[in-house]
C-alpha positions as CSV (number, residue, x, y, z in Angstrom):
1,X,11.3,-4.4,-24.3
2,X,11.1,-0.9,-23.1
3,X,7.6,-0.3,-24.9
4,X,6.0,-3.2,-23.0
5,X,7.3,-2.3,-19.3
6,X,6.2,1.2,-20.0
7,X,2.6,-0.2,-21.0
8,X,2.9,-3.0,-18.2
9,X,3.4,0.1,-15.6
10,X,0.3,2.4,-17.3
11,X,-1.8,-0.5,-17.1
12,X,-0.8,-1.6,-13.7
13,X,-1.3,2.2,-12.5
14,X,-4.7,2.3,-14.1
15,X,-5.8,-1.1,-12.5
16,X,-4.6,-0.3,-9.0
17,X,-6.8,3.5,-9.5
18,X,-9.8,1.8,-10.7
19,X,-8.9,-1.3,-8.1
20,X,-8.7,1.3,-5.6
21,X,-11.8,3.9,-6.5
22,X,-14.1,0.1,-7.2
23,X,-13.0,-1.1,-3.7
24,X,-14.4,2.2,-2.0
25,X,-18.1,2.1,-3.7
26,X,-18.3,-1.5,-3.0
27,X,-17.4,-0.5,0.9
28,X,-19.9,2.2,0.5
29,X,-22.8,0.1,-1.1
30,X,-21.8,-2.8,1.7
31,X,-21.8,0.0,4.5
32,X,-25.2,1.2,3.2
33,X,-26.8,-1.8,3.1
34,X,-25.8,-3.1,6.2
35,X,-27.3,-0.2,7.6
36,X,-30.5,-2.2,6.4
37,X,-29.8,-5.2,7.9
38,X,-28.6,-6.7,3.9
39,X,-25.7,-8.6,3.8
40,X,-23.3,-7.9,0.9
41,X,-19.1,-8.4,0.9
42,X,-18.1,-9.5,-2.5
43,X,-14.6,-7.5,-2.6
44,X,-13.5,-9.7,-5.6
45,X,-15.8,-8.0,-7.7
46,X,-13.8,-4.5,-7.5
47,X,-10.3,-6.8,-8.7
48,X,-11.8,-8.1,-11.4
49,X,-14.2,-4.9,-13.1
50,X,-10.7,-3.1,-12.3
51,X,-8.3,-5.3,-14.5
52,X,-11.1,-5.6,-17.5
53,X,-11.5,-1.6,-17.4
54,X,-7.8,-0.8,-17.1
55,X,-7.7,-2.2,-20.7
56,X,-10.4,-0.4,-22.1
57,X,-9.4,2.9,-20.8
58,X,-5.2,1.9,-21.3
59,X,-6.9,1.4,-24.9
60,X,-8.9,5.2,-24.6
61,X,-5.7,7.1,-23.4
62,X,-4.3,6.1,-26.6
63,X,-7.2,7.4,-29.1
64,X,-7.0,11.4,-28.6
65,X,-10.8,12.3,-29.1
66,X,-10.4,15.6,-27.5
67,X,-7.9,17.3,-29.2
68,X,-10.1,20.7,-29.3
69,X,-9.0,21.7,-25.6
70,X,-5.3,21.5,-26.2
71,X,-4.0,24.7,-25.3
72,X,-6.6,25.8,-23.1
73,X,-6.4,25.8,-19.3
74,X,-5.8,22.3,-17.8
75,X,-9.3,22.3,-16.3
76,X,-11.1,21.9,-19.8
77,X,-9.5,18.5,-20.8
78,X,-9.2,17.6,-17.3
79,X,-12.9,17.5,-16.7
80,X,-14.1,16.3,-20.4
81,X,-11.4,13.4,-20.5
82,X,-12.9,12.4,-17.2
83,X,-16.8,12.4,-18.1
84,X,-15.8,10.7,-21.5
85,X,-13.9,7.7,-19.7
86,X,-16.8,7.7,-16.7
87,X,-19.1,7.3,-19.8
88,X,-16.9,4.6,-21.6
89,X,-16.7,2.5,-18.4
90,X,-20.1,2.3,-17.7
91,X,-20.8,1.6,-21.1
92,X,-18.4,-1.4,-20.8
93,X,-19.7,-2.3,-17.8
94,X,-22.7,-2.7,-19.2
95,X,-21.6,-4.4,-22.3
96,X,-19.7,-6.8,-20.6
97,X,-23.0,-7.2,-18.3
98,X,-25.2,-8.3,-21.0
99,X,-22.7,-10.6,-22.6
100,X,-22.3,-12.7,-19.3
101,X,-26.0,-12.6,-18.8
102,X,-26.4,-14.1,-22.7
103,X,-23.7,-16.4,-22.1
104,X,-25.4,-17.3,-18.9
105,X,-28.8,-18.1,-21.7
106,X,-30.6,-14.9,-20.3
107,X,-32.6,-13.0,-22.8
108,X,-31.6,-10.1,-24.4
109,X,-33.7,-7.5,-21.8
110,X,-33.4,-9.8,-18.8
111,X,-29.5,-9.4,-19.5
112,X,-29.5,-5.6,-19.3
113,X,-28.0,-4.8,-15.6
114,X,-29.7,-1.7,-13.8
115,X,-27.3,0.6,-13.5
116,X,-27.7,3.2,-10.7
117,X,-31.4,2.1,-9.8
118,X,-32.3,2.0,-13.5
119,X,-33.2,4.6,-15.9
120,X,-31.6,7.2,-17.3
121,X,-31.1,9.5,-13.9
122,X,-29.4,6.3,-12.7
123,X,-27.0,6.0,-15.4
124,X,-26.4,9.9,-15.6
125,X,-25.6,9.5,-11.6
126,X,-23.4,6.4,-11.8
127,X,-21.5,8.4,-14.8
128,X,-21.4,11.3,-12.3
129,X,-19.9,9.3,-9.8
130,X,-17.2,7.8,-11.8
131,X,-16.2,11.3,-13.5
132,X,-15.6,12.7,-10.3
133,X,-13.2,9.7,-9.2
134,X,-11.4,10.0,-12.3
135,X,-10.7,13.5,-12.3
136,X,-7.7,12.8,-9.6
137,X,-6.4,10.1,-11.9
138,X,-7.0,12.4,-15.4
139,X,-5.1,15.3,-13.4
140,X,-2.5,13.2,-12.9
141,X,-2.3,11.9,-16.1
142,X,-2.4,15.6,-17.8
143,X,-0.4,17.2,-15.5
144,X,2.3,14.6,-16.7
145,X,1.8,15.6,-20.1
146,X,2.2,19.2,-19.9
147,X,5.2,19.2,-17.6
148,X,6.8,15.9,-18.5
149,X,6.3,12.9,-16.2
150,X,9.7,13.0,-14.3
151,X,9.3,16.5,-13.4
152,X,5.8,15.8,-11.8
153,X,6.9,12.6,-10.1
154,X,9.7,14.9,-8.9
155,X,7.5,17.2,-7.6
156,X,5.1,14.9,-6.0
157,X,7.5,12.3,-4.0
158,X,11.1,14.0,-3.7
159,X,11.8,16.7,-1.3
160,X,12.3,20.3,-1.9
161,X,15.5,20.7,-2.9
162,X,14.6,18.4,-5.8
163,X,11.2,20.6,-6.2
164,X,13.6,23.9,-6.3
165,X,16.4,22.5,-8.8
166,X,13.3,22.1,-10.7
167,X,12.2,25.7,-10.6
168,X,16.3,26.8,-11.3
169,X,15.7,25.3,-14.6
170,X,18.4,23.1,-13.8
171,X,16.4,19.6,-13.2
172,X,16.3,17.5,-16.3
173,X,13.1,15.6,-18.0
174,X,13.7,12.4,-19.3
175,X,10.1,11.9,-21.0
């Protein structure tokens, strides 16, 4: 029972990021276009890309494919972890474009989405894009690896004498 709260609460915590960071490009794309007299305001579409990525990259967290930077400075895995899962979720975004487009009886080519304008400099920017929203979210994530998940919650939401029992040595870490 405790396995599947835990994994209930990472891939809650991974939705509402992705909810969150999905939410602020579509205001962006709606704010630019407006700009240019183009109605666009389909918010629903941030819920649902969120809650079908969440899995893929609940799934990804568990698969260490970048066990060469452990032991090096936080910054390495840090920044590969988040161009690897900016590259997996636009690769499942477009994966799970064409198979709607097929089951829609598109063709094959008609059901590939252009992704940042098209061509490889769009993909390469959209995968940009997402790696540098993710790298607050992998931080996160890493940071609770290397100093234990109750001592970083500790140090992010309680107040300093919690933060300086901590650096006594006396505070305890339960993960």
């Amino acid at each position: 029972m405790h396995w599947i709260l835990t994994e209930a609460k990472r891939i809650l915590g991974i939705f509402g990021y992705l909810w969150v960071v999905f939410g602020l490009l579509i205001l962006h794309e709606h704010i630019v276009l407006s700009r240019h007299g183009i109605g666009y305001g389909f918010y629903g579409l941030a819920f649902i890309n969120a809650w079908i990525l969440a899995k893929i990259m609940l799934v990804g967290e568990s698969l260490d494919v970048l066990p060469i930077f452990r032991g090096r400075p936080l910054a390495y895995p840090i920044l590969a972890r988040s161009c690897v899962f900016a590259a997996l979720l636009v690769c499942a975004y477009a994966l799970e474009e064409v198979a709607l487009g097929l089951w829609h009886g598109k063709t094959l080519a008609g059901s590939v989405p252009t992704i940042g304008g098209g061509g490889v400099r769009g993909f390469a920017s959209v995968v940009l894009i997402m790696a540098v929203a993710l790298i607050p979210y992998v931080a996160f994530r890493e940071l609770g690896r290397v100093l234990g998940r109750e001592r970083l919650r500790t140090l992010l939401f309680c107040g300093e004498g919690a933060a300086k029992t901590l650096r006594d040595g006396s505070g305890t870490d339960a993960d």
